[in-house]
C-alpha positions in Angstrom: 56.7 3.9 16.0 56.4 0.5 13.6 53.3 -0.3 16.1 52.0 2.9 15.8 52.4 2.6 11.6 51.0 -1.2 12.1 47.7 -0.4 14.3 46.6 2.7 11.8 46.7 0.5 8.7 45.2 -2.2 10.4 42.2 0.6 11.2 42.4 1.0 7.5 41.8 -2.1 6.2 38.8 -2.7 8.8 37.4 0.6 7.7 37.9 -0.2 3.6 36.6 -3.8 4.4 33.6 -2.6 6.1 32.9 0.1 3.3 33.5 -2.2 0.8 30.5 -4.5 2.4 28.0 -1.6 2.9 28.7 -0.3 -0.8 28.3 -3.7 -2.4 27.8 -6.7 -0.5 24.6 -5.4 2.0 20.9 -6.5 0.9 19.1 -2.9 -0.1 15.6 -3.4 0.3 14.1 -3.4 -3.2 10.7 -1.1 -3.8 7.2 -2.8 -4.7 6.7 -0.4 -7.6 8.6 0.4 -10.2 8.9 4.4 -9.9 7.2 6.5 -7.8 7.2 9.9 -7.5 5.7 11.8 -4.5 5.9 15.4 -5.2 5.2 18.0 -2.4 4.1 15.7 0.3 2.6 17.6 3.6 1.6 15.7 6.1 -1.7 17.2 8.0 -0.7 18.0 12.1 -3.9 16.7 12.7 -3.7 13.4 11.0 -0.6 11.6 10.1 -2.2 9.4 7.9 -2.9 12.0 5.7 -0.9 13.9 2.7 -1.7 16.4 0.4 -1.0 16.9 -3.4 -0.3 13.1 -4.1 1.4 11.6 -7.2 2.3 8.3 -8.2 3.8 7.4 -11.3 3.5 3.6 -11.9 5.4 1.4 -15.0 3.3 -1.3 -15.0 5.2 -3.2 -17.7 6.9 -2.0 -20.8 3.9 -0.7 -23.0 1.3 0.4 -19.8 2.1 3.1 -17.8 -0.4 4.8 -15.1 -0.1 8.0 -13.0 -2.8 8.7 -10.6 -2.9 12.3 -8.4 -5.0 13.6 -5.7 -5.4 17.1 -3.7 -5.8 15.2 -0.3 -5.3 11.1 0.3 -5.2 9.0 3.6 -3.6 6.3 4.3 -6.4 3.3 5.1 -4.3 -0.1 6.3 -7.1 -2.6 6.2 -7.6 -6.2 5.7 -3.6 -6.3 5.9 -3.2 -3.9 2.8 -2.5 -0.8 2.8 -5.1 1.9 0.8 -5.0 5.4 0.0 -8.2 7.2 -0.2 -8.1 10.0 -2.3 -10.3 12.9 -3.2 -10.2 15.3 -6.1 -8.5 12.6 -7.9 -6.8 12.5 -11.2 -5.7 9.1 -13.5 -3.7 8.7 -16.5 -3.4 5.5 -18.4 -1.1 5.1 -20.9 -1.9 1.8 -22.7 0.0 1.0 -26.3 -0.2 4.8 -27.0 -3.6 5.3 -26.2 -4.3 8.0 -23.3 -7.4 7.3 -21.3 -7.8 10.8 -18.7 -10.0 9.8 -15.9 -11.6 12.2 -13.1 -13.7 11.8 -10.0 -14.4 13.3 -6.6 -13.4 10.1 -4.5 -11.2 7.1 -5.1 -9.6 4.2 -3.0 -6.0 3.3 -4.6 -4.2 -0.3 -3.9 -0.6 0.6 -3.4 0.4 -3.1 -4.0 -1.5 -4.1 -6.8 -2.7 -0.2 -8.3 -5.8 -1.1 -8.4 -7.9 1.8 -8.2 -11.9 2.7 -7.7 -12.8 6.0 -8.9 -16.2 6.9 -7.0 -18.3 9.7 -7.3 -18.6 12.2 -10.7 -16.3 9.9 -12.7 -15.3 11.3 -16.0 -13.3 9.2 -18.7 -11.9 10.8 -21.5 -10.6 8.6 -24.4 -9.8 10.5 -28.1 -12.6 12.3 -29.0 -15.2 9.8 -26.6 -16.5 11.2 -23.2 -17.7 8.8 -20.4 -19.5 9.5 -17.1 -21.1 7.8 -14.4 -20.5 7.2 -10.3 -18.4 4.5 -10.5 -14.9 3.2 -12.2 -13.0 0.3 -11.6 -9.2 -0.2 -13.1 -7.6 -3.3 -12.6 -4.5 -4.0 -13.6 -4.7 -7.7 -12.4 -7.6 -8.5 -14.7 -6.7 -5.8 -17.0 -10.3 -4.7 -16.9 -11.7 -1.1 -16.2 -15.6 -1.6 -15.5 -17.4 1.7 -15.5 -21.2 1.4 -13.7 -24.2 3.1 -12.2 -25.9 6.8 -14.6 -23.2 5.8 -17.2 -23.9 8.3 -20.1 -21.0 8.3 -23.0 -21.0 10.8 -25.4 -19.3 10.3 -28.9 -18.5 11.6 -32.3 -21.6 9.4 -33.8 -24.0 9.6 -30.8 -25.2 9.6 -27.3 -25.7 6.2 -24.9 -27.0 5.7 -22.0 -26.3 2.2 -19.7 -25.7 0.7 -16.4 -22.4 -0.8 -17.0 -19.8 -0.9 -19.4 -16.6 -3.2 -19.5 -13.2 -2.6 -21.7 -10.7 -5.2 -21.8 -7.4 -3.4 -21.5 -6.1 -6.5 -23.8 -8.5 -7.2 -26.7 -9.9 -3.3 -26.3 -13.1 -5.6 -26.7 -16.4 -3.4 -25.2 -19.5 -4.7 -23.6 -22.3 -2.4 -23.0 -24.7 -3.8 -20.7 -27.7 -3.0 -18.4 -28.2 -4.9 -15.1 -32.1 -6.0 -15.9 -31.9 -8.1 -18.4 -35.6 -7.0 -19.8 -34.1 -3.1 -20.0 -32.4 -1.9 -23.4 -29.5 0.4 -23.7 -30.0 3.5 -25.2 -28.7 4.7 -28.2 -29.3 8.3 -29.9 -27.2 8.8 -32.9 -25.7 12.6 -34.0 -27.3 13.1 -37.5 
């Protein structure tokens, strides 16, 4: 009977000692990014590369935050990264408390770094300032967004048209720019 009493506590303590090492002491792998939320994933029988209704949510640091959402998105590994092409896509930045909204048909998203091309009927809405063109670069690296190709932006004072336009996500600094240097941008004020 005292070996009986012996053996089951000494099971006990091998049991408590290996709990104790799984609770605390094991490595838990730690996630790239910060929080991510993916609601309603449904993976196509098709293709298992691809998921429907998409959401990220991304902290980037303390004051930027960016959420990004797509109807359909496959998963592109290439070069050794891994890319999600997205269509009927949807960003939000959240930068200092300013809101930039931005739209397209087509993007390709970075999963390691978020950066993210918006391709195709771009749309940027910032305030009361409305942005199109075909093409839309975020990068959170360079903290740049470059915006190219038919940009048109349409304001409270006036209408512009250009080939490129860069915001620094740091200095909010603009440059409006066309890509032949003997072309002008064009301005037409509201009166």
């Amino acid at each position: 009977m005292k070996r009986i009493i012996q053996f089951t506590l000494l099971i006990i303590i091998f049991v408590l000692i290996y709990l104790f090492y799984v609770i605390y002491l094991k490595d838990k792998e730690k996630p790239k990014i910060s929080k991510e939320n993916l609601n309603s994933i449904e993976l196509s029988q098709n293709n298992n590369n691809s998921i429907q209704n998409l959401e990220y949510e991304i902290n980037i640091d303390e004051k930027n935050y960016y959420k990004i959402i797509s109807e359909s998105s496959e998963i592109i590994n290439e070069e050794s990264m891994e890319l999600l092409k997205m269509s009927n896509v949807e960003g939000v930045f959240i930068n200092d408390n300013s809101r930039i909204l931005i739209t397209s048909d087509n993007a390709i998203y970075n999963i390691i770094n978020h950066k993210t091309n918006f391709k195709e009927n771009v749309k940027i809405k910032y305030l009361e300032n409305v942005i199109t063109g075909e093409n839309l670069i975020l990068d959170f690296e360079e903290k740049k967004i470059t915006i190219s190709d038919n940009i048109k932006y349409d304001g409270l004072d006036g209408m512009l048209f250009a080939d490129k336009i860069k915001i620094d996500l740091v200095s909010k600094n603009i440059n409006i720019l066309m890509d032949k240097p003997n072309e002008e941008v064009i301005v037409n004020l509201k009166k």
